[in-house]
GUPASE-78650 format. One record per residue: chain; x, y, z of N, C-alpha, C in turn; residue number from 1. Coordinates in steps of 0.05 Angstrom, whole numbers. Layout:
> chain, neast, nnorth, nup, caeast, canorth, caup, ceast, cnorth, cup, resi
> A, X, Y, Z, X, Y, Z, X, Y, Z, NUM;
...
end
This chain:
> chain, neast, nnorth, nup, caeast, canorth, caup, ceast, cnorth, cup, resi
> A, 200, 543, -2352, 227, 553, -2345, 224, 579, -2330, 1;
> A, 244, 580, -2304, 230, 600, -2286, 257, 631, -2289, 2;
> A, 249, 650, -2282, 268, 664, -2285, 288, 670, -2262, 3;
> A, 311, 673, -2276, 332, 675, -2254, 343, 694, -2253, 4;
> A, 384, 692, -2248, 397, 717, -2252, 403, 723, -2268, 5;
> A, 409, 701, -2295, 408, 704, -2323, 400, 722, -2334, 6;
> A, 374, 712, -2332, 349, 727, -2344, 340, 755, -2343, 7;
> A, 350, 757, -2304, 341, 786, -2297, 365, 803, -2308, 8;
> A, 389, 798, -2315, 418, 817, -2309, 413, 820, -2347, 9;
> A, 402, 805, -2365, 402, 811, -2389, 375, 817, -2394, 10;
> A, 362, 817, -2387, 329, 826, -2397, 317, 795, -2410, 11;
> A, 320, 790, -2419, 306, 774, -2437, 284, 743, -2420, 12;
> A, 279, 725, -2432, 255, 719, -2431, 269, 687, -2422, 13;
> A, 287, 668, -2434, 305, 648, -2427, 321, 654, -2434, 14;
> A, 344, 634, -2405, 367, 646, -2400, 392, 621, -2422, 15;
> A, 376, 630, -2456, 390, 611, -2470, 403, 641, -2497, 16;
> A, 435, 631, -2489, 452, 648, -2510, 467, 638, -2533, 17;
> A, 469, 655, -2548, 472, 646, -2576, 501, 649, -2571, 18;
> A, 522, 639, -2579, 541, 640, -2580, 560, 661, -2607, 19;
> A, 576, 678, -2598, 576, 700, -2622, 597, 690, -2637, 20;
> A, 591, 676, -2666, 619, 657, -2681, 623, 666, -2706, 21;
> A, 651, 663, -2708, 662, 676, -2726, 642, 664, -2756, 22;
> A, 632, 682, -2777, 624, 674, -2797, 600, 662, -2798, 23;
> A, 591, 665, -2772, 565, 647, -2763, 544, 670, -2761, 24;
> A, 548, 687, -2734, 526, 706, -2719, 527, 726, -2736, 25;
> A, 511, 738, -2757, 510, 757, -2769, 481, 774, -2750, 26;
> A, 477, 792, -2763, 451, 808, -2752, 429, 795, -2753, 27;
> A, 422, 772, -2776, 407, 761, -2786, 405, 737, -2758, 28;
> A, 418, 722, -2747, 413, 699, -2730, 420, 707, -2707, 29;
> A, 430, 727, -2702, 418, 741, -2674, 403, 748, -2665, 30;
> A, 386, 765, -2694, 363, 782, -2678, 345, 761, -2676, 31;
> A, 343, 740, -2689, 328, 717, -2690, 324, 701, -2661, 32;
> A, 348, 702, -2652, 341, 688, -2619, 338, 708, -2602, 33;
> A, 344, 730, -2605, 341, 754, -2585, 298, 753, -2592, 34;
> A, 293, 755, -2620, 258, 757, -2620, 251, 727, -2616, 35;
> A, 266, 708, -2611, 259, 681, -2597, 259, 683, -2573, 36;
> A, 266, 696, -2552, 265, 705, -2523, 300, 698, -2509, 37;
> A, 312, 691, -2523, 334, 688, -2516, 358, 715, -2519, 38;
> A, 389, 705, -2530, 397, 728, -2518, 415, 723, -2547, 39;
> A, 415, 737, -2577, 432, 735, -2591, 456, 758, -2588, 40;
> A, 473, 744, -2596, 499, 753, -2596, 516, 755, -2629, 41;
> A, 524, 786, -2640, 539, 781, -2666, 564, 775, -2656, 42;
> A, 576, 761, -2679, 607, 758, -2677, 625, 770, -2684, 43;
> A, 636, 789, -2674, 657, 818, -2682, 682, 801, -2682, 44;
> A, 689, 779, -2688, 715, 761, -2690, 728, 774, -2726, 45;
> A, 702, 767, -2738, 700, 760, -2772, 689, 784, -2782, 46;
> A, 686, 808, -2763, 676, 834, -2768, 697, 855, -2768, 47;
> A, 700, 869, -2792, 726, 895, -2788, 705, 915, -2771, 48;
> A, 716, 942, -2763, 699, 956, -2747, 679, 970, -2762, 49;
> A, 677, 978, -2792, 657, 988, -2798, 638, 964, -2813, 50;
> A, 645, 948, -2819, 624, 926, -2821, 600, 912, -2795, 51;
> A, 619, 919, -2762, 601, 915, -2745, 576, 940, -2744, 52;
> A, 600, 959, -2747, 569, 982, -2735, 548, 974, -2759, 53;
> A, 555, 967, -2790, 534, 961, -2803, 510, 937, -2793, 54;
> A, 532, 915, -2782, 506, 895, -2766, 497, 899, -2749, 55;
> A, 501, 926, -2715, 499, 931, -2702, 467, 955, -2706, 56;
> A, 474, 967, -2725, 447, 985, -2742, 422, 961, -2753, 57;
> A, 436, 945, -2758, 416, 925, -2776, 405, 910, -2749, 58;
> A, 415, 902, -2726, 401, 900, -2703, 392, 912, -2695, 59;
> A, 395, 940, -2691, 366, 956, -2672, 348, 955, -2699, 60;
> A, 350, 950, -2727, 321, 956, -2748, 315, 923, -2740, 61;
> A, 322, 901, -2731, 310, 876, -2729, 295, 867, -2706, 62;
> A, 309, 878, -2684, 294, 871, -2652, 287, 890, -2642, 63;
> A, 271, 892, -2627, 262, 906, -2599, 281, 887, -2573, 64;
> A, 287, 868, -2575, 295, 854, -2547, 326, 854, -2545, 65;
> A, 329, 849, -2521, 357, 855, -2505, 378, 831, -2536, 66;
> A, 403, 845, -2542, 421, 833, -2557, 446, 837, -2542, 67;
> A, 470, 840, -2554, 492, 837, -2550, 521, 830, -2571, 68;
> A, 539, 833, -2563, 559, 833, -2585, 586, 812, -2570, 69;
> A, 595, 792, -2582, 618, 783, -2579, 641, 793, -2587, 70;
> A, 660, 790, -2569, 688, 807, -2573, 713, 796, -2566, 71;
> A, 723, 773, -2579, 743, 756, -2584, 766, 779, -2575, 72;
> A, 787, 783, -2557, 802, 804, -2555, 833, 809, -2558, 73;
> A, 837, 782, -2578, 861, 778, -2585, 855, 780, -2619, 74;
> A, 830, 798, -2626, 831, 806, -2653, 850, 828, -2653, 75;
> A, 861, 830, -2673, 874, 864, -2675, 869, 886, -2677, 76;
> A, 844, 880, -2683, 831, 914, -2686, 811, 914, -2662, 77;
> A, 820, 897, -2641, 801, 897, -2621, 792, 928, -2609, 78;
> A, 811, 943, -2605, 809, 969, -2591, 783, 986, -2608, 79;
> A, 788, 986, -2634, 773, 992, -2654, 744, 990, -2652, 80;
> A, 741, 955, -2645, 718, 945, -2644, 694, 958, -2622, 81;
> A, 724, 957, -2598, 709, 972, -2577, 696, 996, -2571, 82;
> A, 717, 1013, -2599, 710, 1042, -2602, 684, 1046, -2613, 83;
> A, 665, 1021, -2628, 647, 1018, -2646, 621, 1013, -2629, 84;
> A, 627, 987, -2602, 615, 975, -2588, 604, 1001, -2574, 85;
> A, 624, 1020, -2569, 609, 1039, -2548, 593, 1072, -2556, 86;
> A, 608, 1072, -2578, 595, 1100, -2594, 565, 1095, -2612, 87;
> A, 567, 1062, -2612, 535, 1056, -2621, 508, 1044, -2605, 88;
> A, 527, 1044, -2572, 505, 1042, -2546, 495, 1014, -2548, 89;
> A, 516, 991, -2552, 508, 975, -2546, 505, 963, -2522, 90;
> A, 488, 943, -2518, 487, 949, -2478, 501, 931, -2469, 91;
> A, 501, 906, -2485, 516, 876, -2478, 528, 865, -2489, 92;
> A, 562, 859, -2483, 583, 849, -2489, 595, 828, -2483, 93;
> A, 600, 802, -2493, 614, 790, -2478, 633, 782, -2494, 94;
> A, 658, 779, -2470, 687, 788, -2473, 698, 754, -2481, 95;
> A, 728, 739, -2501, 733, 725, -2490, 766, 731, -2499, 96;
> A, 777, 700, -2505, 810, 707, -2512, 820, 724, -2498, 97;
> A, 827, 727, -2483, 837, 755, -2467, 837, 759, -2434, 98;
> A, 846, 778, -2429, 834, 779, -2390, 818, 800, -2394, 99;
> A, 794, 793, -2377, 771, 819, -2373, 777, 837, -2364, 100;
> A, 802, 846, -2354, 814, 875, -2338, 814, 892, -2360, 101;
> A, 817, 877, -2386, 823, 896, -2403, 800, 919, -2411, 102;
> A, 788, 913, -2420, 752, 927, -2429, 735, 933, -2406, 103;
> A, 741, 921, -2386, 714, 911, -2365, 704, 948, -2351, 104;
> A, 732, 955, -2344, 712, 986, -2333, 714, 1001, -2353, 105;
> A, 717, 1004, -2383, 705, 1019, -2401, 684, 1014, -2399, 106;
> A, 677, 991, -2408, 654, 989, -2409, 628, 990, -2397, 107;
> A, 635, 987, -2367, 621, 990, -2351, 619, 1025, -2345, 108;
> A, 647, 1040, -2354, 628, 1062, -2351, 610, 1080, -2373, 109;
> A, 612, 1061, -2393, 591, 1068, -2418, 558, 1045, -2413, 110;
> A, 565, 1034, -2389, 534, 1025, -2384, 532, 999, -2399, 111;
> A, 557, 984, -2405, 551, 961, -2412, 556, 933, -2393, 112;
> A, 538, 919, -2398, 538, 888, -2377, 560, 874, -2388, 113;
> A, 578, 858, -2381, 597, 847, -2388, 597, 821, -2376, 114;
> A, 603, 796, -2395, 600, 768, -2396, 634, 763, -2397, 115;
> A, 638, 744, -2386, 670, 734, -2393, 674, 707, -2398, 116;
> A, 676, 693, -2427, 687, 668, -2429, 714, 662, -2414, 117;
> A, 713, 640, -2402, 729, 622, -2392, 732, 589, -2397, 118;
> A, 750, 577, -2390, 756, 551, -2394, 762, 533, -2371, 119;
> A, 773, 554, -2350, 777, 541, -2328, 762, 550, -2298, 120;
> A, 762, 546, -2277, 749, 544, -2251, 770, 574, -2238, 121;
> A, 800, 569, -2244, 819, 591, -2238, 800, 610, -2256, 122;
> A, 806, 622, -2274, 802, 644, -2295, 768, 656, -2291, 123;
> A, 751, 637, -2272, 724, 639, -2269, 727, 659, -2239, 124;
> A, 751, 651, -2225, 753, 664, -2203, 761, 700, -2202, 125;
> A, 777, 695, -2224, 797, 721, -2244, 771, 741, -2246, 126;
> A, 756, 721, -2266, 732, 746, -2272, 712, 754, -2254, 127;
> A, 714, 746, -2229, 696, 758, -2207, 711, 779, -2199, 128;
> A, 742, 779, -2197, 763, 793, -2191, 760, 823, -2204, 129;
> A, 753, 813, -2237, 760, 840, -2258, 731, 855, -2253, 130;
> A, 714, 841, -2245, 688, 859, -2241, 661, 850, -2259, 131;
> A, 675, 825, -2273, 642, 822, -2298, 624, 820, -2280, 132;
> A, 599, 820, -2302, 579, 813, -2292, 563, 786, -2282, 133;
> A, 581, 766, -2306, 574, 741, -2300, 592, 724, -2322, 134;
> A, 600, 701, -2320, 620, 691, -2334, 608, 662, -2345, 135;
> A, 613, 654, -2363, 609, 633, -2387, 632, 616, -2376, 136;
> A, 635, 590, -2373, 660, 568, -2370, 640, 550, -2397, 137;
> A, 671, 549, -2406, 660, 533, -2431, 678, 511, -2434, 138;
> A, 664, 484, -2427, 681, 457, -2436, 689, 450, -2462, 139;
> A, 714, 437, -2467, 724, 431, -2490, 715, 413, -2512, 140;
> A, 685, 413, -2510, 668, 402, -2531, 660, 414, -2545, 141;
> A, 664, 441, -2539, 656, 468, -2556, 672, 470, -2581, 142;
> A, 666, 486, -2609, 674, 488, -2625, 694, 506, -2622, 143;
> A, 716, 511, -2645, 731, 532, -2640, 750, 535, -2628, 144;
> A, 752, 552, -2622, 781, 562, -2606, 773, 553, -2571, 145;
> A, 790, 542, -2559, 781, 522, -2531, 804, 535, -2515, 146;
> A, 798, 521, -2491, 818, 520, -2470, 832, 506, -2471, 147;
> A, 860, 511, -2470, 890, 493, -2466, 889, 468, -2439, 148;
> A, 875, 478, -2423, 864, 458, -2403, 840, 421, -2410, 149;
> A, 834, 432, -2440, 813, 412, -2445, 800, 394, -2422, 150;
> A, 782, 407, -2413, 771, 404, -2385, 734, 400, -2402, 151;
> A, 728, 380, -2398, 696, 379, -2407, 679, 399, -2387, 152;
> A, 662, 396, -2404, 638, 418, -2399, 628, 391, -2361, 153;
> A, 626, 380, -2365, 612, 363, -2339, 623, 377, -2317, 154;
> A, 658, 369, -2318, 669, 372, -2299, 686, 415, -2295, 155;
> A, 680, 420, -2306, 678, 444, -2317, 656, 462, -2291, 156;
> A, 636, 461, -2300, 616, 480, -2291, 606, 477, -2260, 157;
> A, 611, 449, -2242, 614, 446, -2206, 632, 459, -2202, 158;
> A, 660, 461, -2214, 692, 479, -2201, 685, 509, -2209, 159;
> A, 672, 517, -2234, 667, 553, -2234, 638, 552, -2206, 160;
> A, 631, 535, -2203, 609, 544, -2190, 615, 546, -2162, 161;
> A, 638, 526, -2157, 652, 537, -2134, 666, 556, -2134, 162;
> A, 682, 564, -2154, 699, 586, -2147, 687, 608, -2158, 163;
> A, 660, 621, -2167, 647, 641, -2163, 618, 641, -2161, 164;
> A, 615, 670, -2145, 586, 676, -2139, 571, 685, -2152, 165;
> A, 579, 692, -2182, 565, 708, -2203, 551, 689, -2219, 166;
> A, 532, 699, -2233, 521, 688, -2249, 527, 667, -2265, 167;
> A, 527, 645, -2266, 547, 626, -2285, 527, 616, -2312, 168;
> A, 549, 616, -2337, 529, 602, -2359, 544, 586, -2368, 169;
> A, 532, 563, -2377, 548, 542, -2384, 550, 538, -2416, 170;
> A, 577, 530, -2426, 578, 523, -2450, 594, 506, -2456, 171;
> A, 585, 490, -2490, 609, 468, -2499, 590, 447, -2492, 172;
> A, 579, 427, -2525, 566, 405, -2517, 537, 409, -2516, 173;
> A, 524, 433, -2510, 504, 424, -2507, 486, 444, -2530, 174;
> A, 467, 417, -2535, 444, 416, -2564, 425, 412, -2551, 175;
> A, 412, 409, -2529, 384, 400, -2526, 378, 405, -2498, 176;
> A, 348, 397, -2490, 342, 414, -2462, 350, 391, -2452, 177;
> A, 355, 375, -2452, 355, 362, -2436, 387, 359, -2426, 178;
> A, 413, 370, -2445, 427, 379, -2441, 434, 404, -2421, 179;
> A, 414, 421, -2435, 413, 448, -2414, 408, 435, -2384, 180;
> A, 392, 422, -2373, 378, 412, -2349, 401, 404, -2342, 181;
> A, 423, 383, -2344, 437, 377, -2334, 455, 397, -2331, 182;
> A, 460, 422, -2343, 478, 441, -2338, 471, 452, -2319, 183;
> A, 448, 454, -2307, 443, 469, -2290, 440, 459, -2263, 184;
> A, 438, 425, -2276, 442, 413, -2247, 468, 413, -2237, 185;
> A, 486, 416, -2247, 512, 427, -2249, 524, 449, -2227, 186;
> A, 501, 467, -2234, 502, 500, -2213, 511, 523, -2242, 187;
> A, 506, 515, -2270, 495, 532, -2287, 464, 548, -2282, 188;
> A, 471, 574, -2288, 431, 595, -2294, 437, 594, -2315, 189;
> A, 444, 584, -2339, 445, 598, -2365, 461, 574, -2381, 190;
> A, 458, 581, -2409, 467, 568, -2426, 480, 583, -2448, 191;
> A, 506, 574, -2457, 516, 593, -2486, 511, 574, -2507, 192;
> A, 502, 570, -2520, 496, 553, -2551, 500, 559, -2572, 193;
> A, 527, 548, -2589, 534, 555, -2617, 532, 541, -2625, 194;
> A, 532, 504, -2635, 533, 482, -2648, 504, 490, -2668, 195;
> A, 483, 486, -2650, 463, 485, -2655, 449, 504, -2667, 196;
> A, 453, 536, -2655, 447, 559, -2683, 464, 567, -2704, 197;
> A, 485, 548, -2698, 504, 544, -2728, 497, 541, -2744, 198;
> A, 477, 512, -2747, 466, 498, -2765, 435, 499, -2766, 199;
> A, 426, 534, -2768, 396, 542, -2762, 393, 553, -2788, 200;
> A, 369, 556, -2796, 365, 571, -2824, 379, 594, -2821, 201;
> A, 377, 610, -2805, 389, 636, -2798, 421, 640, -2804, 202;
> A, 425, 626, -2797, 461, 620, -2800, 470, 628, -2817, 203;
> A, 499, 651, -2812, 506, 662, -2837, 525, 638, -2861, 204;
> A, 531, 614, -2842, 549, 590, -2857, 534, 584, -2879, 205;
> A, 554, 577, -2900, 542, 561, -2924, 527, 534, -2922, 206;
> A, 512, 530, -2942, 495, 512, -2938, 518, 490, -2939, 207;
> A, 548, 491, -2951, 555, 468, -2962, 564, 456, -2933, 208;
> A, 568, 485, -2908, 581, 475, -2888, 558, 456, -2870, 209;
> A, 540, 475, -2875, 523, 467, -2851, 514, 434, -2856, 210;
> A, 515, 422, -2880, 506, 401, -2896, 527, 386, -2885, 211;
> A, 553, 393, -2889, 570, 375, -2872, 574, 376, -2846, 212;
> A, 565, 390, -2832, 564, 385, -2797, 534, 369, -2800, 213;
> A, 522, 367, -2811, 493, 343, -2794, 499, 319, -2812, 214;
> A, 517, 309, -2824, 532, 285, -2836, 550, 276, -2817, 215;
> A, 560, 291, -2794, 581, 284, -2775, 579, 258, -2765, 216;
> A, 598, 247, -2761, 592, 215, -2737, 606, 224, -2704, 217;
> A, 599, 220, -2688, 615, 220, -2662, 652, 211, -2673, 218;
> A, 661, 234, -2666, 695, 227, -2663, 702, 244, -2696, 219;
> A, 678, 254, -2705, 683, 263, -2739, 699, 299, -2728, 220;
> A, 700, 310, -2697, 714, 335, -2692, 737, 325, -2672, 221;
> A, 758, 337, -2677, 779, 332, -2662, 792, 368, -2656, 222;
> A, 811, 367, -2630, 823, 387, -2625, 843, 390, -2642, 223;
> A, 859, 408, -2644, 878, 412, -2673, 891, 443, -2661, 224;
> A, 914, 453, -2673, 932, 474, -2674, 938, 487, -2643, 225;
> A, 951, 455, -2630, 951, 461, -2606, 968, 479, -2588, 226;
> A, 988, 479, -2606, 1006, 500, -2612, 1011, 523, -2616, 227;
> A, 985, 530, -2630, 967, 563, -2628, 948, 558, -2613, 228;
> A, 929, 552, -2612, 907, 556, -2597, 891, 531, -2602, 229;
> A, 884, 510, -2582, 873, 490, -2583, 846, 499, -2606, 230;
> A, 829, 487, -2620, 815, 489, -2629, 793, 469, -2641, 231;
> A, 775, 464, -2646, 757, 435, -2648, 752, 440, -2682, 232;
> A, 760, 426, -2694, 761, 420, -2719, 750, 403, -2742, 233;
> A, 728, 396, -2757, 721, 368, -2769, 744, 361, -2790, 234;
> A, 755, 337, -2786, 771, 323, -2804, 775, 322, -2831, 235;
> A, 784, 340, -2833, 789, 343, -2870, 819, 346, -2880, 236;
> A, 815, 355, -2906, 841, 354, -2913, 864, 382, -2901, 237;
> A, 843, 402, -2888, 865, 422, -2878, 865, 415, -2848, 238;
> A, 850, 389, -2827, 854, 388, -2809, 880, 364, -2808, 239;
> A, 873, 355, -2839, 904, 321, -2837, 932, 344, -2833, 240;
> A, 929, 367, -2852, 961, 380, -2863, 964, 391, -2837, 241;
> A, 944, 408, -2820, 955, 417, -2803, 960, 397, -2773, 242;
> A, 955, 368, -2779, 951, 359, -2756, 982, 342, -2767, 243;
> A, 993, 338, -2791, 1015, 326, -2791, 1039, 340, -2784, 244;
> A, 1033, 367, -2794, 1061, 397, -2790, 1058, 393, -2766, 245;
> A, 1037, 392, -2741, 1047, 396, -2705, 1057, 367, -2711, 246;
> A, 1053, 347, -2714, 1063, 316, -2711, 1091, 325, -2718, 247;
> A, 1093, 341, -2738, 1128, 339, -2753, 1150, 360, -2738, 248;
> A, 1147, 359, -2721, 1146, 393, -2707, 1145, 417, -2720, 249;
> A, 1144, 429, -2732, 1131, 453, -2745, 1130, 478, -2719, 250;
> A, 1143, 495, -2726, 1142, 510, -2703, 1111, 533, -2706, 251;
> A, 1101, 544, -2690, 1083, 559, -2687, 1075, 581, -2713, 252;
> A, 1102, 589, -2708, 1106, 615, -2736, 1103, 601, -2771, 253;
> A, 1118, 575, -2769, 1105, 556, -2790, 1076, 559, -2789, 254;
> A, 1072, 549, -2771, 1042, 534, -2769, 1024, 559, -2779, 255;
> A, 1029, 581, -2770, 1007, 610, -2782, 1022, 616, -2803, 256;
> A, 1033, 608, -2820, 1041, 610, -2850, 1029, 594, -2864, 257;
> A, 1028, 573, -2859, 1013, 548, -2868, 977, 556, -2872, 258;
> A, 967, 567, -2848, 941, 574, -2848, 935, 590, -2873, 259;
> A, 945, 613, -2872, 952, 635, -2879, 929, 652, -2873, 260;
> A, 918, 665, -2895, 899, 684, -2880, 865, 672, -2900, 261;
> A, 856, 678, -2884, 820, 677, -2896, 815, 647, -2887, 262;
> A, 823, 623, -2877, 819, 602, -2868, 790, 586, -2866, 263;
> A, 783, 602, -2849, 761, 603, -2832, 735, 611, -2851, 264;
> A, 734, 635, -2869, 724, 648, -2881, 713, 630, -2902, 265;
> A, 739, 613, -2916, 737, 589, -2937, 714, 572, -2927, 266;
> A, 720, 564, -2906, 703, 539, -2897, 680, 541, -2887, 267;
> A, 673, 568, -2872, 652, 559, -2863, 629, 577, -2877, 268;
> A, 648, 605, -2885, 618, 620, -2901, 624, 619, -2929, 269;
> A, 650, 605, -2941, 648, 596, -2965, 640, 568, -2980, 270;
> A, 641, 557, -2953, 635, 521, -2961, 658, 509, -2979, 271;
> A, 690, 516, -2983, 707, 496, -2991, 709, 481, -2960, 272;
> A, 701, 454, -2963, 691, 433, -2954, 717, 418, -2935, 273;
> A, 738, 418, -2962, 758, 406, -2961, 792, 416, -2958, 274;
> A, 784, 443, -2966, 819, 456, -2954, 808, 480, -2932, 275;
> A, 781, 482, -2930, 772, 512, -2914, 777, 506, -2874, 276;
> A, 779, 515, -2864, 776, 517, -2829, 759, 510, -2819, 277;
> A, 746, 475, -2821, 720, 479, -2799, 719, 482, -2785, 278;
> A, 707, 502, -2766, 710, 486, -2738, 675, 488, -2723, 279;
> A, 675, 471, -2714, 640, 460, -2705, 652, 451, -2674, 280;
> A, 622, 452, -2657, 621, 431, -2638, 626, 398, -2637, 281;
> A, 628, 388, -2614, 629, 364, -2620, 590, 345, -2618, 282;
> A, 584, 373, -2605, 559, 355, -2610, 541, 357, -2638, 283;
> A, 558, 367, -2655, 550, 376, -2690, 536, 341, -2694, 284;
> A, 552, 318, -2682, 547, 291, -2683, 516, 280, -2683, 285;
> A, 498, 300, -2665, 479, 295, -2657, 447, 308, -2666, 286;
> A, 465, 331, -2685, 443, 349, -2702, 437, 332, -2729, 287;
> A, 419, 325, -2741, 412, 310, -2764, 395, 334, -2784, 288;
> A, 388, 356, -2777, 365, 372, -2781, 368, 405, -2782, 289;
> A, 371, 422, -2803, 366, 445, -2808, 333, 457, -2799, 290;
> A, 338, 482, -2766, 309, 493, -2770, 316, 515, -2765, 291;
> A, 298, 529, -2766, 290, 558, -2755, 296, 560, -2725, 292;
> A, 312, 581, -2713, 316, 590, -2693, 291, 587, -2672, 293;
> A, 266, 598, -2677, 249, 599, -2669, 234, 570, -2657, 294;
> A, 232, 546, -2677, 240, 524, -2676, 257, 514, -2650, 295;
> A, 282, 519, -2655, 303, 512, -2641, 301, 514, -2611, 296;
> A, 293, 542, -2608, 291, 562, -2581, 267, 543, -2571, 297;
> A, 237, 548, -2574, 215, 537, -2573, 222, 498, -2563, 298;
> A, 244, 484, -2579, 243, 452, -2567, 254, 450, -2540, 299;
> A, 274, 472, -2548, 303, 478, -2526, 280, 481, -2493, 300;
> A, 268, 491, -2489, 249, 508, -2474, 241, 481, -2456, 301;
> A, 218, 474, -2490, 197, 448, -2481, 210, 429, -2474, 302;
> A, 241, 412, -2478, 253, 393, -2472, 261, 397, -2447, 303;
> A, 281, 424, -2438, 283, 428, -2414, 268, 424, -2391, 304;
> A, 245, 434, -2393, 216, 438, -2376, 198, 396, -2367, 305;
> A, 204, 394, -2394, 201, 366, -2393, 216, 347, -2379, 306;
> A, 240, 360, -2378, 268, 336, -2364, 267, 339, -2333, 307;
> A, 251, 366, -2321, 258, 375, -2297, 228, 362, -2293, 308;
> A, 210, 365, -2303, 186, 345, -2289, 192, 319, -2289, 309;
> A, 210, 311, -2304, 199, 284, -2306, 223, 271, -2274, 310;
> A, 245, 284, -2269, 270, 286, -2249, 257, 289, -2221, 311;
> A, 233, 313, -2223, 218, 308, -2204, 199, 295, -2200, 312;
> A, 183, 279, -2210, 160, 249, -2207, 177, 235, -2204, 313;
> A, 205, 232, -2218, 224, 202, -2204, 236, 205, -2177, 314;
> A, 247, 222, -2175, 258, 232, -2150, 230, 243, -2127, 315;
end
């Protein structure tokens, strides 16, 4: 795997990123792919602001290598977060939920690189506009909170690559190199990956969750709370209640009553199985296997490398 702009604009070694998820990216499975050569990212979604600077400290005692922080920006204490992100010198941010006008020249004049999730080919154009550094388009196979566009990762990542010149990394869908390879035949340098260090020893999720994402069948995640914010969900009993209230019309303000608060928290770092918030990739279908980051990073590499020799002896 050769180095690119990825690679050079973040330091690191492959241009493969951990995706920063709520209840997932603790200090613990970041610094883990950041000392895998990759690029971990914590998740300041599921973090109040003095709980990050605590994982933010616990990363400079875990790595030497380039890390970074996710910053969901339709949290409420987002401003907060930011105030945390920059008084503890972190160098790499990436932004999503939100428009990058918002943070983008703070941060840049505290010396931080800035990443911008997107969903669409428009919003990919936006963030060349606001100044990032390089922008993530993430297709709606991804776990979580998605784009209202539900636009797949395929057809996704040729339209950001036309409509910008920055750095592009691709996400949503993809578990394997040989996934990555095709993203890049795409006109992806980079990869964002959360399905798959979800379900890594490292992972801050409960074992009960992670046990039920590699039980998944194809079609076992569906989009859900489309009404708030599209989202990829595994089928349970809080994805039937909430998928019957939008069927019944249920208005919005219902619908976040219904949730209520800690959702997310239940399900995925408490493991209630069955009333908690999953939300996974859709390629959770295709993981059978709990490993080590290191593991993970290391197949990710050798599969890639393997798919592009073998593309070129056929071709």
């Amino acid at each position: 795997m050769k180095a690119n702009r990825v690679t050079e604009l973040f330091g690191i070694e492959y241009p493969i990123i951990a995706g920063g998820m709520v209840w997932i990216s603790s200090w613990r499975l970041a610094a883990a792919v950041s000392n895998a050569g990759g690029l971990g990212l914590l998740g300041a979604g599921s973090l109040p602001p003095e709980l990050l600077r605590e994982h933010i400290q616990k990363m400079k005692a875990a790595t030497q290598k380039p890390w970074g922080v996710n910053l969901p920006m339709m949290n409420p204490k987002a401003d907060e977060l930011v105030d945390v992100i920059i008084s503890e010198g972190v160098k790499i941010v990436f932004t999503s939920a939100g428009s990058p006008k918002k943070y983008t020249p703070r941060f840049h004049e505290a010396g931080i690189k800035v990443a911008h999730v997107v969903a669409s080919s428009k919003f990919a154009r936006k963030c060349e506009e606001a100044g990032v550094d390089a922008v993530v388009a993430e297709g709606f196979e991804a776990g979580g909170h998605n784009g209202k566009e539900e636009t797949s990762t395929m057809v996704l990542i040729p339209e950001a690559r036309k409509a910008t010149s920055l750095p592009l990394i691709a996400a949503g869908g993809i578990g394997s190199g040989q996934a990555m390879a095709a993203a890049f035949a795409l006109g992806a340098e980079g990869v964002q990956i959360g399905t798959l260090f979800a379900l890594s020893e490292e992972s801050s999720a409960s074992d009960a969750f992670k046990q039920c994402c590699i039980s998944l069948g194809e079609g076992d995640t569906m989009l859900a709370l489309k009404r708030l914010s599209p989202t990829r969900l595994i089928k349970n009993g809080f994805y039937e209640r909430m998928t019957a209230a939008e069927e019944a019309g249920k208005t919005a303000d219902e619908l976040r009553e219904m949730i209520g608060v800690g959702a997310t928290r239940r399900g995925i770092f408490e493991g209630d199985i069955e009333n908690g918030e999953l939300e996974i990739g859709q390629v959770a279908s295709a993981i059978k296997e709990i490993k080590p980051v290191a593991q993970i990073v290391s197949e990710l590499v050798s599969d890639f490398d393997a798919t592009v020799r073998r593309l070129k002896i056929e071709n």
